[in-house]
N, C-alpha and C positions, 0 to 999 in steps of 0.2 A: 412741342419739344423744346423749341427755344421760347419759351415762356418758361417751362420749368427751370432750364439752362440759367438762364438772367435770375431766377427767383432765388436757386440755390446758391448763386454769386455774390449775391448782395446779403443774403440771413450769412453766412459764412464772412464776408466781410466786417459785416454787423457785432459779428462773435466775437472775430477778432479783437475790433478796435471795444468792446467792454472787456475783452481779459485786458489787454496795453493796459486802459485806464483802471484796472479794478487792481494789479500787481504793482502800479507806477508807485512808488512813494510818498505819503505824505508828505506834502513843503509848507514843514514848520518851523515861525521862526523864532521860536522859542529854544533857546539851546541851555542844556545842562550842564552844570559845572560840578565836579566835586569840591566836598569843604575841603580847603587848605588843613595841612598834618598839621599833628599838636608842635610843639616847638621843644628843640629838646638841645641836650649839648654834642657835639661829636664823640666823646667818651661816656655819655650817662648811660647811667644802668637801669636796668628794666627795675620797676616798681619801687625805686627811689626814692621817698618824700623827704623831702628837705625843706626847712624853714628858709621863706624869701628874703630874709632880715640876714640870716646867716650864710647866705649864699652873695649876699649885698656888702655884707661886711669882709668876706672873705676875697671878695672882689678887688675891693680898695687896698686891701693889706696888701695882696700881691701887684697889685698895679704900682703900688707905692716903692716895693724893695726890688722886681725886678726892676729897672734903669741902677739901680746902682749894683746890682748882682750882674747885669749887662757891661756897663761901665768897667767893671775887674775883670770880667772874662776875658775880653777885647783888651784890655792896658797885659795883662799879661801873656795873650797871645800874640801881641805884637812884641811884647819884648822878648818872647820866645824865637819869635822869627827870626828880629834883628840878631839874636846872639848866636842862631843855627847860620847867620848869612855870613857874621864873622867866622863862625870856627870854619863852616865850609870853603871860606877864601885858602884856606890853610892846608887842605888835604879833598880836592875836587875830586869826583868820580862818580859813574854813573849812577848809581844808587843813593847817594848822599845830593845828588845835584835833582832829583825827582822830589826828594824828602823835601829838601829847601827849597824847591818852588810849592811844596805842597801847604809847610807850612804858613808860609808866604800869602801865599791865595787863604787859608784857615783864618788868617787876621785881618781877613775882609778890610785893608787897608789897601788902595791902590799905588798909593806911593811906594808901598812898600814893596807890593809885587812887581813894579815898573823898577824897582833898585833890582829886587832880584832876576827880572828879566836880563837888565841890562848888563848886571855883571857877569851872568851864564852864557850869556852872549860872545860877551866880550871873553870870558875864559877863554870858551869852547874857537872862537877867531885866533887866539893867540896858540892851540895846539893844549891847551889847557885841560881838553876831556875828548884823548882818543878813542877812547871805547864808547863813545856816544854818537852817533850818526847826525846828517842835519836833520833829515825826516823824523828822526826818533825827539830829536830839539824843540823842533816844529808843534808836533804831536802833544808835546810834554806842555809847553808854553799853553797852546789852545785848551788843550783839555783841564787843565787846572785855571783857567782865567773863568770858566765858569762853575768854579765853586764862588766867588766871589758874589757877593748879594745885589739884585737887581740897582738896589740903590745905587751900592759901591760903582757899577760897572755904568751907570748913565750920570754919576758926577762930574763935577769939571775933568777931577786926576783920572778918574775912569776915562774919559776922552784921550788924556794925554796918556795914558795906557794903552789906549786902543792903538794910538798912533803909535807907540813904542813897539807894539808886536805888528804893528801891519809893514813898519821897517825890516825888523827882524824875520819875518817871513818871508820879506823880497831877499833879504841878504841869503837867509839858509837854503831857499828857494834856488838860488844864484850858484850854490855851490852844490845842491843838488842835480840842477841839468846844467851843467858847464856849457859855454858855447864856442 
């Protein structure tokens, strides 16, 4: 009886360890790749054919006129700015002081957002824009600083930008929890 015992122990054993090895996984190490997608543009259209010559040529022409169709954009959005930052000196309020920083930050100019930081500042200190809160100031400044293009905002005036609002944030800040 303990012969049989031991004998059925070990064929049962036996069984076991060939399924482990017989279900274990193949370890190869050969690994499969897919081919890399065909290469296409972010707007191309399905079934397209277009000559490479003329897709080469079209290439240049635009690389050539945008910087100077860039160039007018930028000269006349800043001088949009500048002339929304004077008439706004003239008649401030809360709707016209959102526009003129909005502008401001739209001409991806730091210098220029750091003028108009600082004069909305300086209004809103002097009693200039009652109907505008500090936190709403606050708010208005930070969220319009990141229209401003990466570039714009990690130049040198981008710096001295940063430094203009991180002023301006202690000050509104200051007179938001009074002590």
């Amino acid at each position: 009886m303990v012969t049989f015992l031991i004998t059925s122990f070990l064929v049962f054993v036996i069984v076991a360890i060939a399924i482990y090895f017989w279900q274990k996984p193949a370890q190869s190490t050969e690994t499969y790749e897919l081919p890399p997608p065909p290469p296409t543009g972010l707007f191309a259209a399905e079934g397209r054919d277009e000559n490479t010559d003329t897709k080469q040529e079209r290439l240049l022409t635009t690389q050539q006129t945008e910087p100077q169709e860039n160039e007018a954009e930028t000269r006349a959005r800043t001088e949009e700015a500048n002339a929304f930052i004077q008439s706004w000196q003239a008649s401030p309020d809360r709707k016209s002081t959102a526009k003129m920083l909005h502008l401001a930050a739209a001409a991806d100019d730091a210098d220029i957002y750091c003028r108009a930081v600082e004069i909305a500042l300086s209004t809103w200190q002097h009693g200039g824009l009652p109907d505008l809160s500090a936190a709403d100031l606050q708010h208005l400044f930070s969220s319009e600083f990141w229209l401003l293009s990466s570039r714009t905002r990690s130049s040198g005036a981008g710096f001295v930008l940063k430094q203009t609002l991180a002023r301006a944030s202690r000050e509104l800040e200051r007179a938001n929890n009074p002590t």
